[in-house]
N, C-alpha and C positions, 0 to 999 in steps of 0.2 A: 352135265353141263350142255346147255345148247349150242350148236353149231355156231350160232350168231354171234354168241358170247367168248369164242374160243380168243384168245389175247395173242395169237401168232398171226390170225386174217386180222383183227383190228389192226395189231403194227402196221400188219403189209399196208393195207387200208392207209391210216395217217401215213406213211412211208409214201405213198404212192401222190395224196392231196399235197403233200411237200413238195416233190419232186415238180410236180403239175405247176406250183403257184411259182416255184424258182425259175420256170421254162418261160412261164406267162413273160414274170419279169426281165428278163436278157431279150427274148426275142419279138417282145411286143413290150417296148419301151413305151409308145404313148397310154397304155394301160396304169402307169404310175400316174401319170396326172388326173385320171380318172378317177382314180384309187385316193387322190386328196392327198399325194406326198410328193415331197420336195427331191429333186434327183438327190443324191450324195454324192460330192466332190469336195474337196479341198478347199474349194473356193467358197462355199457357201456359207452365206452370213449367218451372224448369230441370231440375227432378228427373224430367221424362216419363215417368212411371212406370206412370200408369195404371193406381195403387194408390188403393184407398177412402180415402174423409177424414171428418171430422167438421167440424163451423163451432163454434167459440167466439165470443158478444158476451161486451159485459160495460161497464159503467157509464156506460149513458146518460144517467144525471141529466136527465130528460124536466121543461121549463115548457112546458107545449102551448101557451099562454095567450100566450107572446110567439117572434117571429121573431130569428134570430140575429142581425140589427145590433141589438137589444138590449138583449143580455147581452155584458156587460163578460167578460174573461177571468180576470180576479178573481172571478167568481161562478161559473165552470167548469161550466156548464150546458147543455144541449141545445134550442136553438127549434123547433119543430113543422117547419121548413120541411128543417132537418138532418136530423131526423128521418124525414119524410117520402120525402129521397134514399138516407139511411140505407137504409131498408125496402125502395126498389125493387132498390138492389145485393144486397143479403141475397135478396131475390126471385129476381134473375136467378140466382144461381150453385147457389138452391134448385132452382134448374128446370135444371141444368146445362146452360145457356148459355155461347156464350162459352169454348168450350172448355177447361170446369172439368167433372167428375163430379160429379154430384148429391152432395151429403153425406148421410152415410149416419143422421146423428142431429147434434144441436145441444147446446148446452149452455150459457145463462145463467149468468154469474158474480156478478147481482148489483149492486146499485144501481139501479132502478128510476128515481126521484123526481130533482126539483132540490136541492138546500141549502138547505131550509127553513129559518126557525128555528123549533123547537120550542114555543117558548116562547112565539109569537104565533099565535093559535088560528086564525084567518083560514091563518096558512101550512103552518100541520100539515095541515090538512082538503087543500088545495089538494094536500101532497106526495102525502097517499092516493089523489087523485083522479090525477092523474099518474102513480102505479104503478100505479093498475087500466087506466088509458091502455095502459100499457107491455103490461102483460101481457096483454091484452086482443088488442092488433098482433103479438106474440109468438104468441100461439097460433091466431091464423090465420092467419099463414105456414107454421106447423108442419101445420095440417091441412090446406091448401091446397095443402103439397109432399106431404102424405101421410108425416113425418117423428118420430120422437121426440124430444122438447123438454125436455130437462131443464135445472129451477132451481134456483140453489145462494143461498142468503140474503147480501147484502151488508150492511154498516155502516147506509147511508140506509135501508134497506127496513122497518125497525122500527116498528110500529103507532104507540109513542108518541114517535119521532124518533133521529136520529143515533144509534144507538151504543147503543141499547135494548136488552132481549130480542127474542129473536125471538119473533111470534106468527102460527097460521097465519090470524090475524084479515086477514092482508092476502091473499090470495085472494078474499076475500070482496068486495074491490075490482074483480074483473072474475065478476060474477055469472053469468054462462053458463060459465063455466069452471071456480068455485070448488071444484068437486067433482072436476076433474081435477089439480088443480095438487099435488103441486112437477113431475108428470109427465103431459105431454100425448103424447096417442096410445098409452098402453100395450101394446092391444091387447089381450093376455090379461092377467088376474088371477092365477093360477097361476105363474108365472113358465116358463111351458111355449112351445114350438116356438122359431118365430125371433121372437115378435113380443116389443116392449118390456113390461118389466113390472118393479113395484116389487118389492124385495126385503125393506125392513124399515124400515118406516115408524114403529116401537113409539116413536122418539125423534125424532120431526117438533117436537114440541111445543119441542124444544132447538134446531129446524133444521139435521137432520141423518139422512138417509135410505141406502138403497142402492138400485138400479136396475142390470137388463139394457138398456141400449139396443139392444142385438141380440139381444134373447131369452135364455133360459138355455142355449138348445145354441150361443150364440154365445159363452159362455164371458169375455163381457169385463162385469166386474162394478165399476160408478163407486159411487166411495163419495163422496156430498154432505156436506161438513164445514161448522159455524157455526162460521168461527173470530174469528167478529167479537166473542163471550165470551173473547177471548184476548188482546184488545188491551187498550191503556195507556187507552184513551178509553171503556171498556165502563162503564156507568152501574151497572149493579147489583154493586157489588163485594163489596157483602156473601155474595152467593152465589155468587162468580165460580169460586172452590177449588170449591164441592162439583162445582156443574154444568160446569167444565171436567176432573172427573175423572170423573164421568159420563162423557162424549163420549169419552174416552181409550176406556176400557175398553171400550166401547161398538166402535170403531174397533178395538181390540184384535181382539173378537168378530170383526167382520166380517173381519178378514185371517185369522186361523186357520179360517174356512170356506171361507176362497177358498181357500188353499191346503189345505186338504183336499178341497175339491172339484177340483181343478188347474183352477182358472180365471185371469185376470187380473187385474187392477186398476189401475183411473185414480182418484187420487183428485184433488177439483176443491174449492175454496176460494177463500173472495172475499181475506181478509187474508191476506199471504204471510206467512210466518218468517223471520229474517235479519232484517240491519238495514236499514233505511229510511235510503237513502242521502243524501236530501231535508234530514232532519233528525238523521241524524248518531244514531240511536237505536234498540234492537230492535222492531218491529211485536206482538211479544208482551211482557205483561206478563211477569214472572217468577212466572206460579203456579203453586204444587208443588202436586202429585198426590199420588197413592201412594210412598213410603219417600221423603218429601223430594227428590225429581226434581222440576225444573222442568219444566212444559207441552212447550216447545222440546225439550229433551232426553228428554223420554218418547217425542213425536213422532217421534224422529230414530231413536231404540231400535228402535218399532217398525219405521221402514222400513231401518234394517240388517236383523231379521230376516227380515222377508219381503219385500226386496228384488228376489228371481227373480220375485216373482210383482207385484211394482209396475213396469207400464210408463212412469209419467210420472206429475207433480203438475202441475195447473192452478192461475194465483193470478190475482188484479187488483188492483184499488186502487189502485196509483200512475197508472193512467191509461196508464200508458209501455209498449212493447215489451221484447223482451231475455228473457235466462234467469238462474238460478239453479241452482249444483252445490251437494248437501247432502253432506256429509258422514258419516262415524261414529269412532266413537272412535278409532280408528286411522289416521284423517285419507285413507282411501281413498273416494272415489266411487260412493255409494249409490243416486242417486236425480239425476232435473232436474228443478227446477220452470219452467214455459215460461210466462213472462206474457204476460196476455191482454189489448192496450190496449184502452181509452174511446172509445165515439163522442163524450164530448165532445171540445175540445180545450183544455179549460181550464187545464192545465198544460205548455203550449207545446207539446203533441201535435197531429199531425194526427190525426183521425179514423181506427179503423181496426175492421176482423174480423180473424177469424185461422181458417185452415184447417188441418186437421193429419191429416198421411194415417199410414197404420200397415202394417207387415205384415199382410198378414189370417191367417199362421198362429200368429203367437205376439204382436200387437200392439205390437209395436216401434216406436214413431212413429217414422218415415223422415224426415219434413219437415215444415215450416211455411209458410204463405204467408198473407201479411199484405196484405190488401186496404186499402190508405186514399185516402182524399181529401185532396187537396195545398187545406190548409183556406188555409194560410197565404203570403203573406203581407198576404192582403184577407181579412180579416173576414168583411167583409158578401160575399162572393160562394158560394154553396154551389150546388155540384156535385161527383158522383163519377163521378169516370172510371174510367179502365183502369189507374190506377196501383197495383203491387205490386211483394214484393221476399219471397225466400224465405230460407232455413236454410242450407242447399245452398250458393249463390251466396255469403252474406254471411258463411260462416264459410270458405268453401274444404272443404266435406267431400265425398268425391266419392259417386258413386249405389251404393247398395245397404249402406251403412252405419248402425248406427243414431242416432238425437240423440247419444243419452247416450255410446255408442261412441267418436265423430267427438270430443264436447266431452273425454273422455278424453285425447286423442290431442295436443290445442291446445297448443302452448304460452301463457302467460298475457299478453305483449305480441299477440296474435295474436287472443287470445278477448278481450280489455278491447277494442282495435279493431275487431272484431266488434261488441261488444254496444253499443258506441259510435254507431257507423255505425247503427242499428234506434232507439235506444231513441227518443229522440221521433220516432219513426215517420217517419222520414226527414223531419223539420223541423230541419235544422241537427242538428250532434253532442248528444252528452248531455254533461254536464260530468264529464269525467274522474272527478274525487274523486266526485261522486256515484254518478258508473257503477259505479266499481271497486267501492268498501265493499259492492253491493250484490250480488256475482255471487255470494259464497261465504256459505255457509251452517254453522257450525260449532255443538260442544257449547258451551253458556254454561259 
């Protein structure tokens, strides 16, 4: 036998390249990302993909002034202390810890404040004081990860209470910031390189913008909708028709540049479309527009036609998880809108964020991953763990597929199961009848 060949040096040998490759990995960690593999933790999703994301909040309803044993769940609000766990989870996964990727931009949905009532001037002042609270903690995590932060106006967020106009009087609430808001961290003004930057701010005063979160050579172009002017509960109806046709044509404009520019589109909104399965009734009033079209059915027009170039709609409001397929007149599969639940939990939600990662060459959202805290079934105990649950896993769609692809693909016992299993955020099921009314989105 040759020396070479003796099987006690080969051991030591392999013994020894093991030993080597185990050292590499512990004490030269960035060698793993080199290596083409995902850290291993707890937290890492099913979709391992180690494709970019964004972070969606969205309806904190903020009383700094009291702790969560509190507030009753009938008042659906957030105490300083929720908040405060809130903030450090949103921290960490901004710092991608934890074996998440840093998110590449954010995006506020909306709802700022508690449930004031309006009408008692002690709780108005208190709600202002509480959204400039919000946005205030908002945009210095946004500077602090070094990230863009885009605002999109909710129902509560209105200067003079629930369900008002928008004004951009509420910016003015976090005074070091007022001059950056609905968009933190732009970077450039121009809309040039990779850095964020607004696009058309001409109709802010409607609360209603556009923005690069990844610059204009990133090509992915969010359009901020107020469609809190759209609901059954909007206070100025006198002018609801002119200035929800404003906003249409407005949103028109902005998609016939996108797609002459061949860029993308996300568009983000605090009230969704479709019925509110809660109460059994559309979330949009029925206002007509131009040639007697309803609001709903103009909306939908639009995203049939430029559908190739709409990757995905954002909504909130109901506080809950889950999706929405929108339709077109021929009853085919235009568009998903992916709801984005509440840190509160005040509609038997548990608290959550929501991650959503995309293809980076044509922004396809691949996944979701829904960060919450198991609020329930104690109250008074707040802390956020490592608790999440993704897209991927809860529908059965396998990797490299996209939402809207996979949700195509569902049969409808399959995807109501689905959307079941998420919507209060993995607090117990949703209730059937309310889930189902709510996934499908049709022409009135």
């Amino acid at each position: 036998m040759r020396k070479r060949d003796n099987p006690v040096i080969v051991l030591a040998i392999l013994t020894a390249v093991v030993f080597l490759i185990i050292a590499v990995w512990i004490f030269f960690p960035g060698c793993n990302k080199a290596m083409g593999s995902v850290p291993v933790t707890i937290q890492n999703r099913v979709m391992a993909d180690d494709l970019p994301d964004f972070m969606v909040i969205s309806d904190i309803h903020l009383h700094n002034s009291l702790t969560q044993d509190k507030i009753t769940l009938k008042e659906s609000d957030t105490g300083h202390d929720l908040w405060d766990t809130a903030q450090n989870k949103i921290r960490s996964v901004l710092a991608g810890q934890a074996g998440y990727n840093a998110p590449k931009f954010i995006i506020m949905l909306g709802d700022l404040p508690w449930h004031a009532d309006a009408s008692v001037e002690p709780e108005l002042l208190s709600a202002r004081e509480n959204s400039g609270i919000v946005l205030h903690d908002l945009r210095l995590m946004a500077d602090n990860a070094h990230v863009p932060l885009l605002y999109v106006p909710g129902n509560n967020d209105s200067w003079d209470g629930d369900y008002h106009p928008f004004s951009t009087k509420i910016f003015g609430n976090d005074p070091d910031g007022r001059s950056n808001w609905p968009v933190i961290n732009p970077g450039a003004t121009d809309g040039a390189a990779d850095e964020a930057s607004i696009i058309d701010d001409k109709k802010l005063n409607l609360g209603c913008y556009s923005a690069y979160p990844l610059g204009k050579k990133g090509r992915l172009r969010v359009i901020a909708l107020n469609t809190t002017m759209f609901s059954h509960k909007y206070t100025d109806e006198a002018n609801q028709q002119q200035q929800a046709t404003e906003q249409i044509k407005w949103l028109s404009l902005q998609l016939e540049q996108a797609d002459a520019g061949n860029e993308f589109v996300l568009i983000a909104m605090h009230v969704p479309m479709g019925l509110d399965g809660y109460k059994k009734k559309d979330f949009w009033r029925k206002v007509f527009v131009e040639n007697g079209t309803s609001v709903q059915n103009a909306f939908l027009d639009l995203v049939d036609k430029y559908q190739k170039r709409i990757v995905g709609i954002l909504s909130s409001h109901t506080h809950m998880d889950g999706i929405r397929k929108l339709y077109n007149r021929d009853k085919k599969l235009i568009a998903v809108d992916i709801s984005e639940p509440g840190i509160t939990p005040g509609h038997g939600n548990n608290p959550g964020v929501k991650l959503i990662s995309y293809n980076p060459g044509n922004f396809a959202l691949q996944n979701f991953t829904t960060l919450y805290e198991t609020y329930f079934p104690d109250q008074k105990v707040v802390s956020w763990g490592n608790e999440w649950f993704d897209f991927r896993q809860e529908f059965g769609c396998p990797k490299g597929t996209s939402i809207r692809s996979c949700l195509d693909t569902l049969n409808i016992e399959t995807l109501q199961k689905a959307v079941q299993s998420i919507y209060r955020v993995k607090h117990g099921n949703g209730n059937a009848d309310e889930v189902n009314v709510a996934i499908d989105v049709w022409y009135e």
